[in-house]
C-alpha positions, 0 to 999 in steps of 0.5 A, spaced: 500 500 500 502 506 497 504 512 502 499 519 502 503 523 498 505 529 503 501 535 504 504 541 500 503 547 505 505 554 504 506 560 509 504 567 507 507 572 511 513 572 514 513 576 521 513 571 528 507 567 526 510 565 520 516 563 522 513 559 527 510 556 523 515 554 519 518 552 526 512 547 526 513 544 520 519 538 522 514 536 527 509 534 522 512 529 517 506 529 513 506 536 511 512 538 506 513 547 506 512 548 499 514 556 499 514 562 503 510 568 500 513 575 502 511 582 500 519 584 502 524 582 496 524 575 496 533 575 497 532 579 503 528 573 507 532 567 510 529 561 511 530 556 517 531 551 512 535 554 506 532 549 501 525 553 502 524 557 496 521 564 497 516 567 492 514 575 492 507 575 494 506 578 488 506 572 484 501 568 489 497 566 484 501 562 479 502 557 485 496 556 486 496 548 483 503 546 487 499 548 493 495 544 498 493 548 504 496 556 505 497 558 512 495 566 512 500 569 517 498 576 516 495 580 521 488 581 524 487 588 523 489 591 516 492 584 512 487 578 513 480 584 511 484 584 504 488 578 504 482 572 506 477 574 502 483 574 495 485 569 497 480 564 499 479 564 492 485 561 489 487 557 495 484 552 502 487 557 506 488 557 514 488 563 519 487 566 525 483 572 524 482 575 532 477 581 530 472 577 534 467 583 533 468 582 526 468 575 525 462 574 523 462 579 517 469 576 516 467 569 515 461 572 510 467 574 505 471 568 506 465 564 505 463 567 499 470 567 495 472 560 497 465 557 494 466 561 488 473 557 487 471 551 490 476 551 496 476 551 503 478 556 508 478 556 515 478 562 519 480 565 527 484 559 529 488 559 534 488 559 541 483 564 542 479 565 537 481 556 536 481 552 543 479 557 547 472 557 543 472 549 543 472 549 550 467 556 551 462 550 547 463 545 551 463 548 556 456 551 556 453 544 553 455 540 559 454 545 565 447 549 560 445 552 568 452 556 568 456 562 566 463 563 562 468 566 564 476 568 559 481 571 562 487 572 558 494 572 560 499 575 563 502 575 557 504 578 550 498 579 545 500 580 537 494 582 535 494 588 539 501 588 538 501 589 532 494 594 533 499 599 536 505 598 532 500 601 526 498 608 528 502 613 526 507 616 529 509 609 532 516 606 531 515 600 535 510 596 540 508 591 546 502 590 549 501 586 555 494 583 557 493 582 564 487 578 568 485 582 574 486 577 580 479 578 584 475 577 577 479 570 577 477 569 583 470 570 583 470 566 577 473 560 580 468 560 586 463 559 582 458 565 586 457 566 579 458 574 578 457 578 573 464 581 570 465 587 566 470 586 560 473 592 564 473 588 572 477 582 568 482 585 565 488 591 564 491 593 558 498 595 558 502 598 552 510 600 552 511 605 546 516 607 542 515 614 539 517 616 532 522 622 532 517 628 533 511 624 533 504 627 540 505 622 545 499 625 547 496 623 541 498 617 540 496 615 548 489 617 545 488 613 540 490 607 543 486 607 549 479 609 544 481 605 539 475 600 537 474 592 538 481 593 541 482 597 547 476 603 548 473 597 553 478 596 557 483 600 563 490 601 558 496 604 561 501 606 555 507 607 557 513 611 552 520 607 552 526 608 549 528 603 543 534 600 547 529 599 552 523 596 548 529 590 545 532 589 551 526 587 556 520 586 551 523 581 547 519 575 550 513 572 547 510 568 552 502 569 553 496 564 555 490 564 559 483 560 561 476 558 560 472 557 566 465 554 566 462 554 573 455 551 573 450 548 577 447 540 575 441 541 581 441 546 587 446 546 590 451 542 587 457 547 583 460 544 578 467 547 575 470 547 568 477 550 567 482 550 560 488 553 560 494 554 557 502 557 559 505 559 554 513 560 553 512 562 545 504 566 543 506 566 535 509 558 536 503 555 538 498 559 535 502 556 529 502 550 530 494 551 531 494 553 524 499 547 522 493 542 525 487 546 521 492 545 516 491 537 515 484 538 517 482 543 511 485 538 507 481 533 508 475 537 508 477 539 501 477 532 499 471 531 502 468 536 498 466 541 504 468 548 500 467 555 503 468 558 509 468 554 516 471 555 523 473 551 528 466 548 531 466 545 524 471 541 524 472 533 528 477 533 533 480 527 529 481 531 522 487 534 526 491 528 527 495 525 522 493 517 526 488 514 522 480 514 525 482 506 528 489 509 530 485 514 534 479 509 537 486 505 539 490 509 542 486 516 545 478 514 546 
């Protein structure tokens, strides 16, 4: 019996959750990484595996036979919005959009692209929107009589990074979440409070300014900023750049999902998920790695359009067989 050919994966973006990605790959022997696709000029990008081809995102779309599944790693507030939609068209894509006040609109224009190519494209995964999600359902469809509650962090957060890094005048940028411990503890009594989005968490920012730029300006747009800081206590602080390189280089995150409910009266009952994570943009690239195999698969399938992770087996991610699984893990 003939081996499955490798599943041929391509990143798109090159910045941490590109190379995290390509980090992932060697773990994944049945996966081969097809090529590297950059809006900077292909000679100035360096592979981890020099062997890997780079390509000018300008020329994506004459690829679009040699590749199984492409892994968009652009960001959330300005790449994905163009990107997803364009692409979704040509390739299976994965992503992990993070808007999650705009997903819904998101998946519509994923949706609509990919079912005019016939492809496949999985939106927001990660570990939240992604795992966090999965267990958000699970959750409330085990304990239906309770109440949900997420943290995130202490840690690094890229999309809001990458928010901050955007606004004119900046010249670089970190962005701290950090859960509230009262709120946390609450959330674990199982007393089953109410929590604003402000009681849970505070938002911490560390900005290097571009020469002459209104650090009272920038500060103003940041903590007004929509869908990313306007509904939250944010703290900016301005830095230098030697300060910036040298004590927030680290890209450690994680968080969890707390389900507190009652199955009769007086019997609480608690779930929790959580992650500790020593490298945000790794593991989320391996998240995306795992969704790779699995619209794959649903693309052979012949589920085309838009999908989450809600629609996708947990099975669909490893690459042991159905009887492996039952075998091994149920």
């Amino acid at each position: 019996m003939s081996m499955p050919q490798p599943i041929r994966v391509a990143i798109a973006g090159h910045g941490n959750l590109g190379r995290g990605v390509e980090a992932a790959m060697p773990h994944n022997p049945d996966m081969n990484l097809v090529g590297i696709f950059t809006r900077r000029a292909p000679e100035q990008l360096s592979p981890k595996c020099p062997a890997t081809p780079v390509f000018s995102m300008a020329e994506i779309s004459g690829h679009a036979d040699h590749i199984d599944v492409l892994i968009l790693c652009g960001g959330s507030k300005e790449d994905l919005p163009q990107q997803g939609p364009e692409l979704a068209a040509l390739f299976n894509t994965v992503d992990s959009f993070d808007t999650h006040a705009r997903i819904p609109e998101y998946f519509a224009a994923v949706d609509a692209s990919a079912r005019s190519g016939g492809r496949t494209a999985l939106i927001s995964a990660g570990w939240d929107p992604g795992m966090f999600s999965i267990n958000r359902i699970v959750g409330e469809a085990l304990l239906p009589d309770g109440d949900t509650y997420t943290f995130w962090g202490d840690g690094l957060s890229q999309g809001h990074s990458d928010a901050v890094r955007r606004i004119p005048g900046v010249a670089g940028a970190v962005q701290y979440t950090r859960p509230v411990p009262a709120a946390v503890e609450r959330a674990r009594s199982g007393t089953r409070r109410v929590l604003t989005t402000r009681e849970k968490h505070h938002r911490e920012c560390f900005v290097v300014l571009d020469e002459g730029a209104d650090a009272a300006q920038v500060r103003d747009t940041i903590i007004k900023m929509p869908h990313y800081f306007a509904n939250y206590d944010t703290t900016v602080n301005f830095i230098s750049a030697a300060e910036l390189a040298r004590d927030h280089s680290a890209m450690s995150h994680g968080g969890f999902v707390i389900r507190s409910g009652n199955t009769a009266v007086g019997t609480t009952q608690t779930i929790e998920y959580s992650l500790k994570l020593e490298s945000n943009p790794e593991f989320t690239a391996s998240v995306l790695v795992a969704y790779a195999r699995a619209v794959h698969r649903l693309h052979q399938m012949g589920q085309y359009g838009a999908k989450t992770v809600f629609d996708v087996a947990p099975g669909l991610l490893s690459p042991k067989s159905a009887e492996q699984l039952r075998a091994e893990q149920l």
